[in-house]
C-alpha positions as CSV (number, residue, x, y, z in Angstrom):
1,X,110.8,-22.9,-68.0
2,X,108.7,-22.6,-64.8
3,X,105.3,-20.5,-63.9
4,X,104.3,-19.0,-60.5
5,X,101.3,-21.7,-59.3
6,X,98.4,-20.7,-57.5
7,X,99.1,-22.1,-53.7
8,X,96.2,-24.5,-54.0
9,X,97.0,-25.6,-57.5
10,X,98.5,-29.3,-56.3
11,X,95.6,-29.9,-53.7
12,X,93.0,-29.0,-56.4
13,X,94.8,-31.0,-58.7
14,X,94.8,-34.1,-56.5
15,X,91.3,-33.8,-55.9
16,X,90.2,-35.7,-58.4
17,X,91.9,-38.5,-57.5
18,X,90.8,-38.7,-53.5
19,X,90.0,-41.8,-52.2
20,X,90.4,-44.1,-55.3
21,X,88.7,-47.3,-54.8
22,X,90.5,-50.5,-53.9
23,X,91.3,-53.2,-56.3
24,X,89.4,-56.0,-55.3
25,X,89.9,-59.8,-56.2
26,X,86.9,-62.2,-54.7
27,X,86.6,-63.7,-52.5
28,X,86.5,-61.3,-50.2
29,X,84.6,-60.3,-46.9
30,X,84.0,-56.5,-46.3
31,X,83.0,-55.0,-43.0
32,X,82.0,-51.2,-43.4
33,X,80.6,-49.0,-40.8
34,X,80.0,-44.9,-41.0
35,X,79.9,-43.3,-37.4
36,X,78.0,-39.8,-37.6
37,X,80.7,-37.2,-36.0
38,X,80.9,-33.9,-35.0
39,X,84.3,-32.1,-35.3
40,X,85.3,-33.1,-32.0
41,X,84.5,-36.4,-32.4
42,X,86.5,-36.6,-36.2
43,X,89.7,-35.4,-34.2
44,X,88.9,-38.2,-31.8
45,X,88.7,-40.7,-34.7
46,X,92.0,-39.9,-36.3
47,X,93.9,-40.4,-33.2
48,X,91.8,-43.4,-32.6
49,X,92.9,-44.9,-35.8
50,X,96.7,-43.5,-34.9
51,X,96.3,-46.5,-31.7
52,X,95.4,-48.9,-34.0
53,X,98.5,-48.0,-36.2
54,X,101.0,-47.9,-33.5
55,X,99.6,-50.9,-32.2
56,X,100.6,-52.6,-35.1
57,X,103.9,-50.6,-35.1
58,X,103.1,-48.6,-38.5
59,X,103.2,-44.6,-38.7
60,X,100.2,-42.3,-37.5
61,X,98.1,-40.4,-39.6
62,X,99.1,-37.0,-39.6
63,X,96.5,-33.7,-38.6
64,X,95.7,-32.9,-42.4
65,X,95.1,-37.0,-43.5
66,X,91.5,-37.2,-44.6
67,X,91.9,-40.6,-46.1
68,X,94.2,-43.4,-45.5
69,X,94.2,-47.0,-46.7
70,X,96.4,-49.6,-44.7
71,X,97.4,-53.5,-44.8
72,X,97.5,-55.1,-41.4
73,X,98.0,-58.7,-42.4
74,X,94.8,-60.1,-41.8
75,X,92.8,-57.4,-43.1
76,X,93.0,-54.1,-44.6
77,X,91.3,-50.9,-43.7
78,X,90.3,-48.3,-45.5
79,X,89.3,-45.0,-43.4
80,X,87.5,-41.8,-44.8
81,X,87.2,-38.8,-43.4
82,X,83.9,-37.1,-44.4
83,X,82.1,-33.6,-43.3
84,X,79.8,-35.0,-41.4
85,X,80.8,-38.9,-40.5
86,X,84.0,-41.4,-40.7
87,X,84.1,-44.3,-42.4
88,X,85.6,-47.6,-41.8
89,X,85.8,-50.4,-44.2
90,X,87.6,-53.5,-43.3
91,X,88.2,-56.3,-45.9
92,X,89.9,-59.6,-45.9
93,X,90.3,-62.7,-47.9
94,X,88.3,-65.4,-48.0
95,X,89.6,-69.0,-48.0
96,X,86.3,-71.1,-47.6
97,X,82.3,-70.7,-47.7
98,X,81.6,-67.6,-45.2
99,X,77.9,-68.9,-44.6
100,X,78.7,-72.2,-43.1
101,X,77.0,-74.0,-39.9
102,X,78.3,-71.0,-37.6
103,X,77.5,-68.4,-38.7
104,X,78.5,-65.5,-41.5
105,X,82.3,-65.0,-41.7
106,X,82.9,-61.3,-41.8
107,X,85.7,-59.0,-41.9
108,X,85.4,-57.9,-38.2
109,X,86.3,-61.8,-37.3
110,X,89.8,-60.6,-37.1
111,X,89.6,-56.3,-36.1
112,X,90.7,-56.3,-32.2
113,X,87.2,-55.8,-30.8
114,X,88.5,-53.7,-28.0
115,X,89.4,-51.1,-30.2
116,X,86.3,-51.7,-32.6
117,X,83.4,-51.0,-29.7
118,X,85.7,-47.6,-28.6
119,X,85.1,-45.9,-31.9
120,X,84.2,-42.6,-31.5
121,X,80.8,-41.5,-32.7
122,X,77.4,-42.9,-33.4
123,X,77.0,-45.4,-35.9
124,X,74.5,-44.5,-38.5
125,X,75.6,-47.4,-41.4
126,X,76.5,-50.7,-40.9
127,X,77.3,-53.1,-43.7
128,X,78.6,-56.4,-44.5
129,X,79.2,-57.1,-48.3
130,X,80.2,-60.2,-49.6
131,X,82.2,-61.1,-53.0
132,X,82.1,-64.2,-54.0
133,X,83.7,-65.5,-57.5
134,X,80.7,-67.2,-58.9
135,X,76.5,-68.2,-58.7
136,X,77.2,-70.8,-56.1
137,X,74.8,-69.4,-53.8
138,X,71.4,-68.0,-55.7
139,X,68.9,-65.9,-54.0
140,X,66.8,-69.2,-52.9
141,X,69.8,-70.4,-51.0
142,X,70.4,-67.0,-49.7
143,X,67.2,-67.0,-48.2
144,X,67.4,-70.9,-47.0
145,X,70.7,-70.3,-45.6
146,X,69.9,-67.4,-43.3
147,X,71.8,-64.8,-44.8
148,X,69.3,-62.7,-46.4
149,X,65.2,-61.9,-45.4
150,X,63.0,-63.4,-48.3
151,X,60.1,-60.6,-47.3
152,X,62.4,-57.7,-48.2
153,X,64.8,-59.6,-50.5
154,X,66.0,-57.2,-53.0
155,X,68.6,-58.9,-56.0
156,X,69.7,-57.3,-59.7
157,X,72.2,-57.3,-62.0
158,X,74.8,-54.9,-61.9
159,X,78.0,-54.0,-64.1
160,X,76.1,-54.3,-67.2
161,X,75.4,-58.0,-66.7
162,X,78.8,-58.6,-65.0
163,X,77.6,-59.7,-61.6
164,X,74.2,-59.8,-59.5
165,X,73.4,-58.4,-55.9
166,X,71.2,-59.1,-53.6
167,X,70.4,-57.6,-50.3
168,X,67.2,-57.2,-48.1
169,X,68.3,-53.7,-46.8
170,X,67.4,-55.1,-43.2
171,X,69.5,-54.5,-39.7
172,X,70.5,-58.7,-38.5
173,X,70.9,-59.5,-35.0
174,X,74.6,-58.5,-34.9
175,X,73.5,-54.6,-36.1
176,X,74.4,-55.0,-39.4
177,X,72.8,-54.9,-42.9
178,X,74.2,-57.5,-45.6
179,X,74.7,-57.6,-48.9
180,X,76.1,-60.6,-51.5
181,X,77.5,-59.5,-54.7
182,X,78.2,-62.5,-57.0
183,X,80.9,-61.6,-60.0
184,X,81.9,-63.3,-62.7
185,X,85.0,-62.1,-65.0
186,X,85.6,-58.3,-63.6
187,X,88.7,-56.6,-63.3
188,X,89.6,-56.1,-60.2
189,X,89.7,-51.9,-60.2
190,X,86.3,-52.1,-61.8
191,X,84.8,-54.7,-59.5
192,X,86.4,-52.1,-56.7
193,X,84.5,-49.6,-58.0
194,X,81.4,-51.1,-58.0
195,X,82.1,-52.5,-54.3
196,X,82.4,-48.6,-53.3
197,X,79.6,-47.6,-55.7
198,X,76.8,-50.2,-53.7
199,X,78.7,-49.7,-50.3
200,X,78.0,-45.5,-50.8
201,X,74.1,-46.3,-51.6
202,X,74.2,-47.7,-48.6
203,X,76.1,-45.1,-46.8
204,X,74.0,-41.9,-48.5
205,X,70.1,-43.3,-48.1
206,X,70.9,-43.4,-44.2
207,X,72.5,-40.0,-44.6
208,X,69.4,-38.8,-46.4
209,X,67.1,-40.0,-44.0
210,X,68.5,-38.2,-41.2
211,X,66.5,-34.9,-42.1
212,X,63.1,-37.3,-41.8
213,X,63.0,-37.1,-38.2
214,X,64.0,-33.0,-38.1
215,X,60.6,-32.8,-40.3
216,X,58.4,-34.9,-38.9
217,X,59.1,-32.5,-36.1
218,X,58.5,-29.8,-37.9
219,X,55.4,-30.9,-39.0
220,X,54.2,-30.2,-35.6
221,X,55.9,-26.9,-35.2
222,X,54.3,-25.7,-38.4
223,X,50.9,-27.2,-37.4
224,X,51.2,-24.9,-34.4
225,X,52.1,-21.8,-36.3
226,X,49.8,-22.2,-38.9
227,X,47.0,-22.0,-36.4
228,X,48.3,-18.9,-34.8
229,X,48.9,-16.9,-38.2
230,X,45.1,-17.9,-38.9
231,X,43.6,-16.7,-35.9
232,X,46.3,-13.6,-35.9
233,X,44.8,-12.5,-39.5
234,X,41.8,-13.1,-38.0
235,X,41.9,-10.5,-35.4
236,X,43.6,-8.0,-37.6
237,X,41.1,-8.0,-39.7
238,X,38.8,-6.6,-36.7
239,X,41.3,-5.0,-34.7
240,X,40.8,-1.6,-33.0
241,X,43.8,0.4,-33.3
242,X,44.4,0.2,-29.5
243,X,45.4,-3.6,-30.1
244,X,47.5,-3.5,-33.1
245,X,50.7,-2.8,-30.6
246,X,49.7,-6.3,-29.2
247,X,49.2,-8.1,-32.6
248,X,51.6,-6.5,-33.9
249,X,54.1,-8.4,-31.0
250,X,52.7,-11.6,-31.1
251,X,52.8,-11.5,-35.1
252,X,56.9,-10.4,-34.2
253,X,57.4,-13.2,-32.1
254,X,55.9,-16.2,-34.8
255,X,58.0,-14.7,-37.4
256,X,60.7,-15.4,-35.3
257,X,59.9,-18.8,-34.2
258,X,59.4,-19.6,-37.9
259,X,62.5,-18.3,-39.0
260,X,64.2,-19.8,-36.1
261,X,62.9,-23.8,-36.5
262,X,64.3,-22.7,-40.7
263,X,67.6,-22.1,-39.5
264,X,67.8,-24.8,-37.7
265,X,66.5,-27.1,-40.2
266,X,67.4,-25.6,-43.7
267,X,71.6,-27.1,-43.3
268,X,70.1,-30.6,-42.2
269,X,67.4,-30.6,-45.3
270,X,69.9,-29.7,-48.1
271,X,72.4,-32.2,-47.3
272,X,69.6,-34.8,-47.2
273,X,68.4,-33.6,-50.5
274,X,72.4,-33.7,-51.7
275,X,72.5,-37.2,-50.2
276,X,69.8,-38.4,-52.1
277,X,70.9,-37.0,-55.7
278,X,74.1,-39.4,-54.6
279,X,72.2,-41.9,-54.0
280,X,70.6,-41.4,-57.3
281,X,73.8,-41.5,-59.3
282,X,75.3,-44.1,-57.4
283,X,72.3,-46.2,-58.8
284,X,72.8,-45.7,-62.4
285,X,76.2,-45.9,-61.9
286,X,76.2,-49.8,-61.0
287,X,74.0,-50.2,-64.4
288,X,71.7,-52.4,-63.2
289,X,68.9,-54.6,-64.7
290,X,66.5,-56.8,-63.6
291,X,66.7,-60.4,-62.3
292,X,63.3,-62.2,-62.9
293,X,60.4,-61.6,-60.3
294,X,63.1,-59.7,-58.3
295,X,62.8,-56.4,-57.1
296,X,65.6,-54.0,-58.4
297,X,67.3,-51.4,-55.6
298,X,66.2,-48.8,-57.7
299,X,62.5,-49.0,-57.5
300,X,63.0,-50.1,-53.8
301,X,64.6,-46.5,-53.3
302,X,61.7,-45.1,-55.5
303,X,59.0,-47.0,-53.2
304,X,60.6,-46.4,-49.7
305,X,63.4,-43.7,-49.7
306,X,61.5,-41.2,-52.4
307,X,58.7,-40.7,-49.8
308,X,60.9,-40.0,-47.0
309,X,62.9,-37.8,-49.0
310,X,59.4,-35.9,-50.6
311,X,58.2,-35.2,-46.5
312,X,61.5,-33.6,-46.1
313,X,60.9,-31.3,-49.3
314,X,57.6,-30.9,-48.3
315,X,58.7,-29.6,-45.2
316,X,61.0,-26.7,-46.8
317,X,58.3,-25.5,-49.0
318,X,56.2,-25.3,-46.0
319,X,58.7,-23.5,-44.0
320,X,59.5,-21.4,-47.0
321,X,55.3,-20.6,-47.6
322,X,54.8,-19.9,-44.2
323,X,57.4,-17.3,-43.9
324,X,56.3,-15.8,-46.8
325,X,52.8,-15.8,-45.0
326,X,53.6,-14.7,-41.8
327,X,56.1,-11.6,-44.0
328,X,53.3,-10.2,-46.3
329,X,50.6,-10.7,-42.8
330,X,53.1,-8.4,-41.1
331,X,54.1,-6.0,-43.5
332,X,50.1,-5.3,-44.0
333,X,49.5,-5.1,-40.3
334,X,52.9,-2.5,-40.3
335,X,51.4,-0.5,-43.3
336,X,48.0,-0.5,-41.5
337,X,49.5,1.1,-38.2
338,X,51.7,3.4,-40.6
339,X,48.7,4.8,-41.8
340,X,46.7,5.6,-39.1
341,X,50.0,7.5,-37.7
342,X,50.0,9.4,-40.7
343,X,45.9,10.4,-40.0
344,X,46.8,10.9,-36.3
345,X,50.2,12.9,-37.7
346,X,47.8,14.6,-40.0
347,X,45.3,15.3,-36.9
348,X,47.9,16.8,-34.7
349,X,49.1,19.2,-37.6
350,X,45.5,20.4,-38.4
351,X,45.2,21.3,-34.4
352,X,48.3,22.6,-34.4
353,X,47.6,24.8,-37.0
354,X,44.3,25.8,-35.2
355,X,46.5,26.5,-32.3
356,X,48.9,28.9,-34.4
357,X,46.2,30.8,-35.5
358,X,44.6,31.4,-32.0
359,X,48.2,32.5,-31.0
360,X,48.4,35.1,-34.2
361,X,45.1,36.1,-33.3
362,X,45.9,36.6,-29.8
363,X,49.5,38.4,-30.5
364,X,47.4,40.7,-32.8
365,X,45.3,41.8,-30.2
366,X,48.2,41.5,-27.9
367,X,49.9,43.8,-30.1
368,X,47.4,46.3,-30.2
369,X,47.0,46.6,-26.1
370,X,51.0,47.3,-26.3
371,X,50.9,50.3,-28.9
372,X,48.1,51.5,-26.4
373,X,50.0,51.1,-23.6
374,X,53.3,52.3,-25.0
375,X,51.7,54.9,-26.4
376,X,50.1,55.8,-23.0
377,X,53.6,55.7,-21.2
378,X,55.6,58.0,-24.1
379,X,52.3,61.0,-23.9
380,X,53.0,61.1,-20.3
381,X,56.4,61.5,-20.5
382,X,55.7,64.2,-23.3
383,X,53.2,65.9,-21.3
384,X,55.9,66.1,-18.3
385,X,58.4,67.5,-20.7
386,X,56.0,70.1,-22.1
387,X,54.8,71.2,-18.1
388,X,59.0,71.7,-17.6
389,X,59.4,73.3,-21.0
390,X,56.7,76.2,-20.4
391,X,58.8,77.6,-17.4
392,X,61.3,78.1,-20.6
393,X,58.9,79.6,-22.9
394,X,57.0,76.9,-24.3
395,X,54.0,78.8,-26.2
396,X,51.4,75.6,-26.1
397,X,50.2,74.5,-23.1
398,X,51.0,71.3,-21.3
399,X,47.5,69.6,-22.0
400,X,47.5,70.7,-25.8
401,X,51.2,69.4,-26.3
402,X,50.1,66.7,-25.2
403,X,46.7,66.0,-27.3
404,X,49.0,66.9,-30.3
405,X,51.1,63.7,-29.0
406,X,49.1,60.9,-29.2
407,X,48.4,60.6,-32.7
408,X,52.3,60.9,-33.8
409,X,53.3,58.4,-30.8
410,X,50.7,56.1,-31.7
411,X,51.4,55.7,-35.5
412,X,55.4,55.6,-34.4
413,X,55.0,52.5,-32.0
414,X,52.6,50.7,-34.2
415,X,54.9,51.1,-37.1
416,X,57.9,49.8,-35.0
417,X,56.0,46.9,-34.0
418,X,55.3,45.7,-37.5
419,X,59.0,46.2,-38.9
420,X,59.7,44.0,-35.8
421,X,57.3,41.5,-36.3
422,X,58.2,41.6,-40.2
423,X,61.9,41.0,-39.1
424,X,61.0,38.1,-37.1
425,X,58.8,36.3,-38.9
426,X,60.0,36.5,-42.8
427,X,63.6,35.2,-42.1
């Protein structure tokens, strides 16, 4: 038997198992680097990582490949396609101590460095994690050896007891952080998990930290247009109605710089604040505990990335406040200037009304000069009528005919005037 699948029903299916993490047996040497990218520079990367392939004479990715793993002999790569950055993570085996005399061994020892320096982007993560089978090397000789700061030294365990970290969460001279991860009996999918697990809380507190910049600029901004809303409900409050227009433009034009630095921010905050809940998880993912006197890499996020990441919230509720502000300023300033048109409106009907009546009064008297005057024409024309008729026989006289006139005449134009004027006006 066979069903009709929704076209997306394999991709969503497969989702869940994108970019597995690599089985990983120590010890081993891991190189990872994230390069922020926009979506020009993510097509660049993929057929940047196509020259690396056909340099080594294997297949190139294809356009929809979002994640590829590959063996190259002396290392392997893993590379990740993200929404907003690649990733890169080389690893190779490790045959001897990679802190000797000179220097750390590392996995980009043996990545042609010609096509390493080209990669497209701007790096915003740089990482190299060590594996190592056993305690050999404790945090003291960490710190002796060169390897890690002892200022910022930061060391747990992790994997419910199964292995310890340590890190100092520094940049070295070569542009990379470092971090030692000392296992014991793991398996190695699980131990590959928690190498991605620490390599991503690496990856997302840069990520969420890229949103402290936008709002320590928009600190200023907000500084700026704070002061302005002030002084602009200032002046409304004492405004004569001839400079409402004006206020009423330069309150338009902060409401649109507010909402304009918002728009501009508001996709940059939320991904920090997304980046930070990963960060979050990935930390109670690698169960970790404390190592004694050591600082743990959770209450080193909670003492240096939380405050970063509270400015940037900060920042949004301040946004979001003062466009509220500047929205319930303007719509009072808009209902203020809405009601004096009304009392202007209300003016201009009253003197219109004044008006109308002036121009009945007028009509009536207007009227009563024309049923004068009409009247005046339509005797004479009697009276003319009568002086022809008496040559006939006409019995009264001319001036009589027409005294007897004028009354009838009179009463016959008015009374046509007002079943005019009753036409015109009540229809």
């Amino acid at each position: 038997m066979s069903l009709q699948n929704h076209p997306q029903r394999q991709a969503l299916h497969n989702e869940i198992h994108a970019r597995p993490p690599e089985a990983v047996t120590p010890p081993l040497a891991i190189s990872q680097v994230v390069m922020l990218a926009d979506p020009a520079q993510r097509d660049a990367s993929r057929a940047h990582l196509a020259t690396l392939l056909r340099n080594h004479h294997q297949a190139p990715p294809d356009g929809t490949t979002n994640h590829l793993r590959m063996d190259f002999g002396s290392f392997r790569l893993r590379w990740e396609l993200h929404t907003e950055f690649v990733s890169y993570t080389f690893m190779r085996p490790l045959t001897a101590d990679p802190f000797g005399d000179q220097g750390c061994v590392t996995a980009l020892d043996v990545v042609p460095r010609d096509w390493f320096e080209a990669l497209p982007g701007q790096s915003i993560s740089s990482l190299h994690l060590w594996v190592l089978p056993s305690r050999t090397f404790g945090d003291q000789s960490l710190v002796q050896r060169g390897v890690l700061l002892e200022d910022s030294l930061v060391a747990s365990t992790v994997a419910e007891g199964n292995g310890e970290v340590y890190t100092d969460f520094a940049i070295h001279a070569d542009g990379f952080s470092r971090m030692v991860l000392l296992v014991g009996s793991a398996a190695p999918r699980r131990l590959g998990r928690l190498v991605q697990q620490l390599t991503e809380i690496e990856t997302y507190r840069m990520a969420a930290l890229l949103a402290l910049p936008a709002a320590r600029e928009a600190q200023a901004v907000l500084g700026g247009a704070e002061r302005e809303l002030a002084q602009l409900a200032e002046a409304i409050r004492s405004a004569k109605r001839s400079e409402e227009p004006e206020l009423l433009d330069r309150l338009t034009k902060l409401a649109g710089q507010v909402e304009g630095q918002y728009a501009a921010t508001h996709s940059r905050f939320s991904a920090s604040s997304a980046y930070f809940d990963l960060v979050n998880r990935r930390i109670v993912d690698i169960s970790e505990s404390r190592l004694a006197g050591m600082q743990t890499i959770r209450e080193f996020m909670q003492r240096r990335l939380s405050p970063a990441i509270s400015t940037c919230e900060w920042a949004v509720r301040r946004q979001q406040s003062l466009s509220e502000r500047v929205s319930r300023i303007s719509n009072l300033l808009r209902t203020r200037v809405e009601i004096e048109q009304q009392v202007a409106s209300q003016e201009l009907l009253a003197t219109m009304n004044r008006r109308q009546d002036l121009q009945l009064k007028l009509q009536s008297t207007v009227e009563g000069l024309s049923v004068a005057a009409i009247t005046y024409y339509i005797v004479g024309l009697v009276a003319y009528m009568a002086k022809g008729a008496e040559k006939f026989g006409w019995p009264v006289a001319p001036e009589i005919t027409a005294a007897l006139a004028i009354p009838l005449v009179a009463f016959g134009v008015w009374w046509s005037l007002r079943r005019l004027h009753h036409k015109l006006f009540t229809h």
